[in-house]
TIVO-2410 file (N, C-alpha, C; in nm, 3 decimals):
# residues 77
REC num residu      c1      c2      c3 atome chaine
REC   1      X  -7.380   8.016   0.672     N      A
REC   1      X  -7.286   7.906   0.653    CA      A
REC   1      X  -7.271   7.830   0.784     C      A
REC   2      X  -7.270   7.715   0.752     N      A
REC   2      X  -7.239   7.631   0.901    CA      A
REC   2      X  -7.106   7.599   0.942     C      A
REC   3      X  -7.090   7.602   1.065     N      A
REC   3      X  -6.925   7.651   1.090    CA      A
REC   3      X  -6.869   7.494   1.029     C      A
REC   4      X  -6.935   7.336   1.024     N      A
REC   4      X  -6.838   7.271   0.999    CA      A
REC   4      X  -6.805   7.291   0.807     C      A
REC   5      X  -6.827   7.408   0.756     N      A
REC   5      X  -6.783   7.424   0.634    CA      A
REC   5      X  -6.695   7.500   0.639     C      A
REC   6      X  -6.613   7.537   0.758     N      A
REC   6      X  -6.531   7.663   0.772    CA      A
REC   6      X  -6.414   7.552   0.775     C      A
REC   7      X  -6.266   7.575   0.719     N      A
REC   7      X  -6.152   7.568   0.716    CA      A
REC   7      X  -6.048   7.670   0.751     C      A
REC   8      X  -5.960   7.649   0.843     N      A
REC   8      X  -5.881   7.762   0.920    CA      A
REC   8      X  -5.741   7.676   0.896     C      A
REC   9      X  -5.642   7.771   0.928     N      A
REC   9      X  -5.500   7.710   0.985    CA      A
REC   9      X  -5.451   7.810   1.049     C      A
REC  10      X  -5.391   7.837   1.154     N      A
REC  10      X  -5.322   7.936   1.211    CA      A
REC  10      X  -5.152   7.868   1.174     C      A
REC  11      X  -5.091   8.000   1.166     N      A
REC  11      X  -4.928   7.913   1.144    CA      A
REC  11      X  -4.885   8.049   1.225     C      A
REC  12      X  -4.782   8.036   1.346     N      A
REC  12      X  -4.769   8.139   1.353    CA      A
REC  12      X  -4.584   8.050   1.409     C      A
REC  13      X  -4.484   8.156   1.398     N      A
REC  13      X  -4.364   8.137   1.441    CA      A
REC  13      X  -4.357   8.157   1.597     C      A
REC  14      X  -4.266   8.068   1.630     N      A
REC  14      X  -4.239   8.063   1.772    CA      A
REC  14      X  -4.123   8.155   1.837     C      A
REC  15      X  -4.207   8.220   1.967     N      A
REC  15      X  -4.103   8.319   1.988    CA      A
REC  15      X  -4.051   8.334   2.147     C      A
REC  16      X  -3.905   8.369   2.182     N      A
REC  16      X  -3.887   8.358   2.286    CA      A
REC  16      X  -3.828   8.525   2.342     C      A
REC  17      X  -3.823   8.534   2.502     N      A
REC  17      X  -3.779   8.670   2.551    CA      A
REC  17      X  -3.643   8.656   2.573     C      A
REC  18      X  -3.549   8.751   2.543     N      A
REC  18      X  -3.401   8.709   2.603    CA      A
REC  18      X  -3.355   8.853   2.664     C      A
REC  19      X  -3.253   8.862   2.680     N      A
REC  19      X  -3.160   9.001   2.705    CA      A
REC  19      X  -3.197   9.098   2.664     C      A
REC  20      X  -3.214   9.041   2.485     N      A
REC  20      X  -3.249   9.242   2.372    CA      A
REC  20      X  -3.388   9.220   2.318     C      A
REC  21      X  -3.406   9.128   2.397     N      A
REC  21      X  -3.570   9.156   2.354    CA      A
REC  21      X  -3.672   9.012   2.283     C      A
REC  22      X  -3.777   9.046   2.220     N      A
REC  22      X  -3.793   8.887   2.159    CA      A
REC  22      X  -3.743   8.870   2.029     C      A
REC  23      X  -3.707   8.760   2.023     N      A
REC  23      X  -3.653   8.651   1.956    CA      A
REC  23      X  -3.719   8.558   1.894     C      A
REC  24      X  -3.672   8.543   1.805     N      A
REC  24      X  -3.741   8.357   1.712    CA      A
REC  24      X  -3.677   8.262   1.792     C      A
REC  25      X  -3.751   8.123   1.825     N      A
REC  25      X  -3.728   8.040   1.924    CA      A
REC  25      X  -3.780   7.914   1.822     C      A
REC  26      X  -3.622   7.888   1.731     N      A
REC  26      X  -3.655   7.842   1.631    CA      A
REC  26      X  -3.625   7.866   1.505     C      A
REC  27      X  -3.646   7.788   1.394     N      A
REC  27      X  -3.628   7.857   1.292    CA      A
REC  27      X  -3.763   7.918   1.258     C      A
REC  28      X  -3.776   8.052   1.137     N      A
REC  28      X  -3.874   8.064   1.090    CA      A
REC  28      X  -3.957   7.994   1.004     C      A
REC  29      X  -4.112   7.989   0.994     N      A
REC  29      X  -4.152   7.835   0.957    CA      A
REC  29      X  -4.300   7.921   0.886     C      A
REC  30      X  -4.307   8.024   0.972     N      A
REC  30      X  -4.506   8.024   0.862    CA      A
REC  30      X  -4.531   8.090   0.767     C      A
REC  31      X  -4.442   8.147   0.738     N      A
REC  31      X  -4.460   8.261   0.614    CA      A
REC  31      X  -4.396   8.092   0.487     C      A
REC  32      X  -4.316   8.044   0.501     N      A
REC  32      X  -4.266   7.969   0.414    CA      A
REC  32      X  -4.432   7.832   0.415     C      A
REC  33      X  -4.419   7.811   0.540     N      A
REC  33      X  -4.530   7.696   0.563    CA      A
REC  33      X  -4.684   7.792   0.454     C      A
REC  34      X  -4.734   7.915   0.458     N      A
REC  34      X  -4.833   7.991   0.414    CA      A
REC  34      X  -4.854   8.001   0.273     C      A
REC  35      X  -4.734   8.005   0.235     N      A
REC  35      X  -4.672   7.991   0.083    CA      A
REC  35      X  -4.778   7.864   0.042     C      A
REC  36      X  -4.667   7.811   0.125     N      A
REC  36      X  -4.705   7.635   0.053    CA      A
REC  36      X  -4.867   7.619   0.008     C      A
REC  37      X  -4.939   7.642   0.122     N      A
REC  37      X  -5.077   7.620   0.149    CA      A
REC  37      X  -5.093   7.736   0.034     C      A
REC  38      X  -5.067   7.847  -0.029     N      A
REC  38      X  -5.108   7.928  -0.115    CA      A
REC  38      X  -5.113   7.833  -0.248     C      A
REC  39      X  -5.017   7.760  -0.251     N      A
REC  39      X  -5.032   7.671  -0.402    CA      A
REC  39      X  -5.114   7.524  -0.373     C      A
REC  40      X  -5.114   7.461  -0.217     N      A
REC  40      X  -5.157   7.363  -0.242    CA      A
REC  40      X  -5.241   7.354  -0.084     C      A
REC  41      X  -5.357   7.366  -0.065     N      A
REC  41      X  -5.396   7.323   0.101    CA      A
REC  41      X  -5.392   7.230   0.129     C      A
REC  42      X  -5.244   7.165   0.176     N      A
REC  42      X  -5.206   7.035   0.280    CA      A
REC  42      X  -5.170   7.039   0.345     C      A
REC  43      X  -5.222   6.996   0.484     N      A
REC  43      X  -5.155   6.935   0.609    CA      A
REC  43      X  -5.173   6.820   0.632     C      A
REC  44      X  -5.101   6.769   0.739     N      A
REC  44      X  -5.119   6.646   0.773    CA      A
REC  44      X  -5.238   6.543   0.679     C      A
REC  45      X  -5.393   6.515   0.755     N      A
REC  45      X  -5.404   6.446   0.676    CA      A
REC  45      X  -5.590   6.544   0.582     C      A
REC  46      X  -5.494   6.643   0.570     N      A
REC  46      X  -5.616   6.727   0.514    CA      A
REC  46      X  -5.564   6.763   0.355     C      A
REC  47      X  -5.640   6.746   0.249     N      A
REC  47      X  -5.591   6.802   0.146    CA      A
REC  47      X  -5.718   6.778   0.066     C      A
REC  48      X  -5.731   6.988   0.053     N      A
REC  48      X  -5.825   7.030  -0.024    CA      A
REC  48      X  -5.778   7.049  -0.166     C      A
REC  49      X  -5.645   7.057  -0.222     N      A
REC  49      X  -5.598   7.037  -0.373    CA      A
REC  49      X  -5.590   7.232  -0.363     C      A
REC  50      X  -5.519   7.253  -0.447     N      A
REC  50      X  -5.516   7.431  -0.496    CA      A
REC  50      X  -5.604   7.529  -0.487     C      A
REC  51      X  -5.604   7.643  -0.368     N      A
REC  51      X  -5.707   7.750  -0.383    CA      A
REC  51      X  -5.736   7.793  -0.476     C      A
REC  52      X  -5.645   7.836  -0.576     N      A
REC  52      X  -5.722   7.880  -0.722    CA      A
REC  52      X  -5.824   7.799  -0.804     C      A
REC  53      X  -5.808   7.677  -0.757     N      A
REC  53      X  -5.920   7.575  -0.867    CA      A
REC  53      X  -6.035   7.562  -0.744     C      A
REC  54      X  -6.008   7.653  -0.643     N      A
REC  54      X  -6.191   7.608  -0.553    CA      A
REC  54      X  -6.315   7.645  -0.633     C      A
REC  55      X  -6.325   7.732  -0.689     N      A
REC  55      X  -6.433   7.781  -0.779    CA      A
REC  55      X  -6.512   7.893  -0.678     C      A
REC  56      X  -6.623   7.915  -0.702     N      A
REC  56      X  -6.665   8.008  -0.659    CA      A
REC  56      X  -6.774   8.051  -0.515     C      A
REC  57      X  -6.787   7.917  -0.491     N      A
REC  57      X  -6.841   7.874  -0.369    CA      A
REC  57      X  -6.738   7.868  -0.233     C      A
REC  58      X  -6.655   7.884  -0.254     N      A
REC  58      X  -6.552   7.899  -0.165    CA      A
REC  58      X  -6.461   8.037  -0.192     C      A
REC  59      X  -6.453   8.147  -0.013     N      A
REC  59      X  -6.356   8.263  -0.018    CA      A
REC  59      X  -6.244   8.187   0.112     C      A
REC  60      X  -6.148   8.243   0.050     N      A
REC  60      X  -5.978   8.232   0.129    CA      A
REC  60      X  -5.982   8.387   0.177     C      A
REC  61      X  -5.962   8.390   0.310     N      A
REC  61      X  -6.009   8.469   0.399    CA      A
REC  61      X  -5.811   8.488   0.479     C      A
REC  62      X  -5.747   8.585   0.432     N      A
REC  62      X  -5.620   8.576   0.502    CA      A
REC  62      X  -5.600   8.733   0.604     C      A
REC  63      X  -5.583   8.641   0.715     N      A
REC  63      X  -5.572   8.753   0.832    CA      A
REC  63      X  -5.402   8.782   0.872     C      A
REC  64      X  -5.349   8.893   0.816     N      A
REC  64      X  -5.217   8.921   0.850    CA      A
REC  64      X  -5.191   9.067   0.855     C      A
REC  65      X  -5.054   9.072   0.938     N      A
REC  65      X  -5.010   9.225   0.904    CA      A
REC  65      X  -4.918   9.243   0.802     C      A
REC  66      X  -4.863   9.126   0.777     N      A
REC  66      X  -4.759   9.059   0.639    CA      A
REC  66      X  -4.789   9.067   0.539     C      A
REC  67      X  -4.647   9.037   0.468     N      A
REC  67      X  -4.677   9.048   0.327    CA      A
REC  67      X  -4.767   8.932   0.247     C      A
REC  68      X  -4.804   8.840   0.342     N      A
REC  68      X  -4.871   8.728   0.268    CA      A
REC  68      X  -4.966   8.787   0.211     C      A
REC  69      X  -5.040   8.856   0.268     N      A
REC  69      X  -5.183   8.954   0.209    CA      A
REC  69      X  -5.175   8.970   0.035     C      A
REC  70      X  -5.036   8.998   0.021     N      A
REC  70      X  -5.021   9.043  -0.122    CA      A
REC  70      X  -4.936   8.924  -0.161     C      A
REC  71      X  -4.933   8.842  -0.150     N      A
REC  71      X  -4.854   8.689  -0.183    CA      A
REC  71      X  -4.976   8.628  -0.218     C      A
REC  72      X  -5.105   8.649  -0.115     N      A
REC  72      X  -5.221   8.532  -0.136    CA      A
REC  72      X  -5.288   8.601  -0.312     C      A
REC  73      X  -5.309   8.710  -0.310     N      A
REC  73      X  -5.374   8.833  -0.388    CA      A
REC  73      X  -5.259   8.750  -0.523     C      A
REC  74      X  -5.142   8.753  -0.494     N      A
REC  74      X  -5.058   8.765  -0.620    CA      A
REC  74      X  -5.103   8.646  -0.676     C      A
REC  75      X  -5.089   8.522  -0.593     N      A
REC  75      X  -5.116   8.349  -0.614    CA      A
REC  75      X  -5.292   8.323  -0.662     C      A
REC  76      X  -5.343   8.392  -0.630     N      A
REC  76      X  -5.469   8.387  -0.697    CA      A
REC  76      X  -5.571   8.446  -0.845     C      A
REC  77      X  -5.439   8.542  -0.877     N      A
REC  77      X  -5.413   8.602  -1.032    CA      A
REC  77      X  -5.361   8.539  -1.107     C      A
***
């Protein structure tokens, strides 16, 4: 495969060090933002339309220690 057929997004929450330790620096944003992209891949000015209707020439490849793993698994059943 040639990498310009590869599609990525990293979403990751922003975090800060304080007194008791780290902190969200921010509200939380990628698990909700991950969702989204589970029903529809849009950002800005990219939009591939719904992972479930890619067909079969295309794998969604999700790297987490989260529960998205089983959110992406659930959204694609």
């Amino acid at each position: 495969m040639k990498i310009k057929g590869v599609e990525y997004r990293t979403l990751r929450d922003k975090y800060k060090t304080g007194p008791l330790g780290v902190a969200l620096d921010g509200p939380a944003k990628a698990f909700v933002d991950a969702m989204k992209m589970l029903d529809h891949w849009k950002y800005d000015d990219i939009d591939y339309g719904k992972p479930k209707e890619w067909g079969s020439d295309c794998i969604l490849v999700i790297d987490s220690l989260s529960r998205l793993c089983d959110a992406a698994y659930d959204s694609m059943t």
